[in-house]
N, C-alpha and C positions, 0 to 999 in steps of 0.2 A: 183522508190520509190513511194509509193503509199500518196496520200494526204487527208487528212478526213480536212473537217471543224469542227471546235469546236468553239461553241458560248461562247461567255463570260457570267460571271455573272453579271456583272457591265459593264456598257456602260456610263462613262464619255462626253461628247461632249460640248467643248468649242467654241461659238464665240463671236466675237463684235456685233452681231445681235441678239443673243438669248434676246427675251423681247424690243427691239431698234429697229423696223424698217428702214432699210438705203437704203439699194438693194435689189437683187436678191438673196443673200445668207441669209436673213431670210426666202423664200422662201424655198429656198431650203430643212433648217433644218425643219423648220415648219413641211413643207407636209409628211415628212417619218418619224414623230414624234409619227403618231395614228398604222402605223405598226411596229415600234421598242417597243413602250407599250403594243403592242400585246403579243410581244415574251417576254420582260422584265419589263413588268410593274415599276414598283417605283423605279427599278433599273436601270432604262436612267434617266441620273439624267445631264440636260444641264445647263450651267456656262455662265452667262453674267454680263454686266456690268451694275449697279446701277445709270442708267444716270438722272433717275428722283431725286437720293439723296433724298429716304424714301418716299418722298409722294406716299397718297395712291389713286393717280390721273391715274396712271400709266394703262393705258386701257388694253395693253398684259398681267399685272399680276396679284393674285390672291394670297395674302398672305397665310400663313396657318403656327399660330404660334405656332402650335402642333405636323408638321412633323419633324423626327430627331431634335427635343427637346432636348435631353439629349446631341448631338452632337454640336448644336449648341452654345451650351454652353462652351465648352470644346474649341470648333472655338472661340470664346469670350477671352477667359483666354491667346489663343496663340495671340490675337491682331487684329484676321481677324473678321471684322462688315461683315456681310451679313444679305440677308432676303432667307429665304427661303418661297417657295409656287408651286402654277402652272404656264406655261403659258398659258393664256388664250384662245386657239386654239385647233381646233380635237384633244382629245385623252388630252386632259389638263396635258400634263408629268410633272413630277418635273423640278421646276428652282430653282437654288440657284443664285441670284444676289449679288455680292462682291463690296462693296466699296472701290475700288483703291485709290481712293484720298486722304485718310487718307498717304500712302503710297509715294504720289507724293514729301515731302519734303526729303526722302529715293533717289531720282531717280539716284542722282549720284552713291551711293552704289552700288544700284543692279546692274548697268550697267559696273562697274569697272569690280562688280563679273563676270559677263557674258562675260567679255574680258579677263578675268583672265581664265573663266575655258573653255570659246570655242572660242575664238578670235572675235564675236562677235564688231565690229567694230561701235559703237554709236555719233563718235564725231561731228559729222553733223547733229545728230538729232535733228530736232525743236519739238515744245513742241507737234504738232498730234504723233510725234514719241513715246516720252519719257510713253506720257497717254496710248498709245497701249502697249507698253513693260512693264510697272508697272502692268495694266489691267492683259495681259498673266501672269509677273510673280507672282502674288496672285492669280490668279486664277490656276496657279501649287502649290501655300502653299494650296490651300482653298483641291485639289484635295490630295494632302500630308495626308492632318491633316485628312478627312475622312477616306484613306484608315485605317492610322492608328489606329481610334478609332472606328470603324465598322467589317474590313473585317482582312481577317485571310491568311495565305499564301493557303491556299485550295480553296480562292476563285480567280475566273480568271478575270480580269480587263483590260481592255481597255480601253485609253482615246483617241480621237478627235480632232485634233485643224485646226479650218477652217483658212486658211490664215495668210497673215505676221503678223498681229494683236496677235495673240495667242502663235506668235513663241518663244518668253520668258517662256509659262508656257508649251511647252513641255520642253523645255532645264531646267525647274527649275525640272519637273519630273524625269528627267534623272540624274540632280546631287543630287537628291534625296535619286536614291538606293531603290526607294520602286516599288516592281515586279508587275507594269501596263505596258502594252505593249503600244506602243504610235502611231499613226496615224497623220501626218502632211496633209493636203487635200488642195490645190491652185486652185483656182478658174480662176485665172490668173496669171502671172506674174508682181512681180515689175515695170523688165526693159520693157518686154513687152508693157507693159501700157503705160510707157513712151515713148516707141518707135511708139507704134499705134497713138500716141495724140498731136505728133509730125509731123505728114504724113512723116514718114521713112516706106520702104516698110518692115513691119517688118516678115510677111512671104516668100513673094518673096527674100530676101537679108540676111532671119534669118544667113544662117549657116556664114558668114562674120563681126556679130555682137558678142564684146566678153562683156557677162555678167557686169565685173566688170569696165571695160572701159566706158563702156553707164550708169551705176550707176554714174560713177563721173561727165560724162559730163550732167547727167540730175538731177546734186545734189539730188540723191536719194540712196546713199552711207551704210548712216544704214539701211533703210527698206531694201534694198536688199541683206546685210548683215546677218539683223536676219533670214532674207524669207530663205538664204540659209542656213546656219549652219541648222534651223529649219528642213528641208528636207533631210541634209546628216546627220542629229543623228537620225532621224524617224526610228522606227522598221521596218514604211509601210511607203511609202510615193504615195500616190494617187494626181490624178488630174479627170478633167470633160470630154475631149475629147480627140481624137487622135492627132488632130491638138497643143493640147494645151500641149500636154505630150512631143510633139517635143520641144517647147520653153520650157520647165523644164530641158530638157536634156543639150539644148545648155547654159541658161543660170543659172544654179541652180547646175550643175556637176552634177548630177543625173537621170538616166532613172526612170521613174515612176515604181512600183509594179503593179499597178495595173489603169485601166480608168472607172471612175464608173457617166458614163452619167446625167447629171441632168434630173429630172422628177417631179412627184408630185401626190401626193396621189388626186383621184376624190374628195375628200371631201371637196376640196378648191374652186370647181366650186358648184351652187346649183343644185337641184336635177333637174331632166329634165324636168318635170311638172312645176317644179317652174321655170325656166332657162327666160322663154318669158315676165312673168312678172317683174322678177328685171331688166332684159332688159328696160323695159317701163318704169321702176320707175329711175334708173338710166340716162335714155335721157331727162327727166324731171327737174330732179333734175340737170343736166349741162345746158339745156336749164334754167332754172329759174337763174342758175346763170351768165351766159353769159348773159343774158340780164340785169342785174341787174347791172353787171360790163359795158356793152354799153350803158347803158341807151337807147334801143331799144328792140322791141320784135321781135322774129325767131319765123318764123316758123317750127310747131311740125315736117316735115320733111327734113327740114336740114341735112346736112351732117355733122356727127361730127367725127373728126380725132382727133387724139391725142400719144403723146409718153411720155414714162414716166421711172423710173430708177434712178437710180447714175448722181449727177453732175459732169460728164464727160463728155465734150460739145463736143468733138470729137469720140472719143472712144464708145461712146452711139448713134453717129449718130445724134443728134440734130441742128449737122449744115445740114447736108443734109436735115432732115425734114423742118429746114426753109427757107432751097436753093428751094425746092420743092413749098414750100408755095409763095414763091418770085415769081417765073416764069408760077404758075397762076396767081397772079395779075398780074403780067405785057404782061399773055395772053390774050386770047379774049375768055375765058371761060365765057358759059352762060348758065350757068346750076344750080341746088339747091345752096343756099346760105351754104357755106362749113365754120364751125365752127372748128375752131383749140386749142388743151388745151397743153400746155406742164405741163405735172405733174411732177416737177419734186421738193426734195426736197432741200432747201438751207438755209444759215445761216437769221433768220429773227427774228424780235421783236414778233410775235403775226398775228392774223388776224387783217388787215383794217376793222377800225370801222366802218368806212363811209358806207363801204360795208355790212356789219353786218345788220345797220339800212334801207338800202335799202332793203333788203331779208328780214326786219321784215315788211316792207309796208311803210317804210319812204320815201317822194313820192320827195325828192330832186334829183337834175339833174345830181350829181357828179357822172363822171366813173373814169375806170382805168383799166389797164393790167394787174395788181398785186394781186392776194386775201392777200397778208400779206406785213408785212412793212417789207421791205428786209435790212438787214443789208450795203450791197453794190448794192444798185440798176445802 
């Protein structure tokens, strides 16, 4: 049987990162956001979460309280608060950002519904759980209420949803009944995750691990729950590599459709005449601040290293970056003075002021290891 591709006219795409930078999968959506507005202009229209709650502080977005106007209104009347605008990145596509949390005194409801209509298992969830589930399932009404007041059965739709975070608003599409085809994408696995961050050999020993068993012993029962229902009701259900498509199978009941590699559009790097100098401006600008933070001056050619990502202190490798770090000082390395940055982001009050006023010329002695006041130092 012969197979044609047919593009959609609407390209939906849901995640917890759209406008939020966390990880790697803002990346992701980002960079192939300026070649999907190639093909579909106004019509990739991405769904995220309103984590700044209205302000117009919000660096990734770009209100614009003139597009779908007449729709957003009509989203009004059914109860769902949203902004819509751009985000702020190559190729500025449409975001719509949803305010879940009006929603959050709901959670028990929707989550009944969801065990009512797909078994959907929630009763372990703590509250990062309940806010990702409410998040997905308004972001399946917010995707609802458009088709319905926009598009017509002639037009062909597709929606998106990156990971267990969004697995609610495919499952709200679905008890929906309204004709968008659906796309589940894992980036990784629940239990995986928990498996790798635990040092269990979780590729060498995968096929001896059963899904729902390592869910309870690593009280991770709901997330791994909606992850799968999410990928066995998927029209498509994709992932990012071969290796990672095997841990879907094992743990998820399902082989992947399809393995669609992560990349990134050039546009995220600067052009290559400019590439030498943000390099320069760049080592400058971590040198002024490492010394700022030691109360010492480095020299301009130091070694600077650095890791950066998701706080996942195992699973990202940051214990080995600082086992690394350990066993040159405790070698007899005698070479450029080697400057270390972990970039990494986590729960915190704000930037150190102290620090602040040191970078403006305040000529006090105070350091620290920390540019912000961390919640759990």
């Amino acid at each position: 049987m012969d197979k044609h591709i047919i593009n959609p006219d609407y390209l939906f795409e849901v995640s917890w990162e759209v406008c939020n930078k966390v990880g790697g999968i803002y990346t992701v959506v980002a960079t192939k956001a300026l070649h999907l507005k190639a093909q579909l202009g106004r019509h990739h229209i991405l769904i995220g979460p309103d984590v700044w709650m209205h302000r117009a502080s919000n660096p990734d977005f770009i209100e614009d309280p003139l597009l779908f106007r007449s729709w957003r209104q009509q989203a009004a009347s059914e109860g769902l608060r949203l902004r819509v605008g751009k985000w702020n990145i190559p190729g500025t596509p449409v975001a719509v950002l949803v305010d879940y949390k009006t929603f959050l005194p709901q959670s028990d409801e929707i989550l009944t519904d969801f065990w009512d209509a797909f078994g959907v298992d929630s009763l372990t969830g703590n509250w990062d759980y309940k806010e990702a589930a409410v998040f997905g399932y308004v972001a399946g009404k917010v995707i609802e209420s458009f088709y319905n007041y926009n598009l017509s059965s002639a037009d062909k739709a597709v929606a998106q949803f990156h990971e267990w975070q969004t697995g609610a608003g495919l499952l709200q599409v679905k008890r929906s009944r309204i004709p968008v085809a659906t796309v589940f994408t894992t980036h990784a696995t629940v239990v995986g995750r928990c498996l790798a961050g635990n040092n269990l050999h979780l590729y060498d020993d995968m096929a001896t691990f059963d899904g729902d068993g390592m869910a309870r012993r690593f009280n991770v029962t709901a997330l791994h729950s909606l992850e799968k229902m999410a990928a066995q009701q998927a029209d498509i259900f994709t992932t990012v590599s071969e290796i990672t498509a095997v841990e879907c199978k094992q743990f998820l009941g399902r082989a992947c459709d399809v393995v669609t590699p992560n990349g990134f559009e050039n546009s995220i790097t600067p052009a290559a005449e400019a590439y030498d100098d943000c390099r320069k401006a760049a080592r400058r600008k971590l040198l002024e601040v490492a010394s700022a933070m030691a109360g010492e001056s480095f020299a301009p050619d130091s070694v600077l290293v650095s890791i950066s990502g998701r706080y996942e202190y195992s699973n990202k490798g940051i214990d080995v970056f600082l086992d690394a770090l350990g066993k040159i000082d405790a070698g007899r390395y005698d070479g450029r003075r080697i400057l270390a940055f972990v970039m990494v982001p986590s729960g915190n009050n704000g930037p150190d002021k102290e620090l602040l006023a040191r970078l403006s010329g305040n000529g006090s002695s105070y350091t620290t290891q920390t540019s912000h006041y961390l919640m759990d130092d």
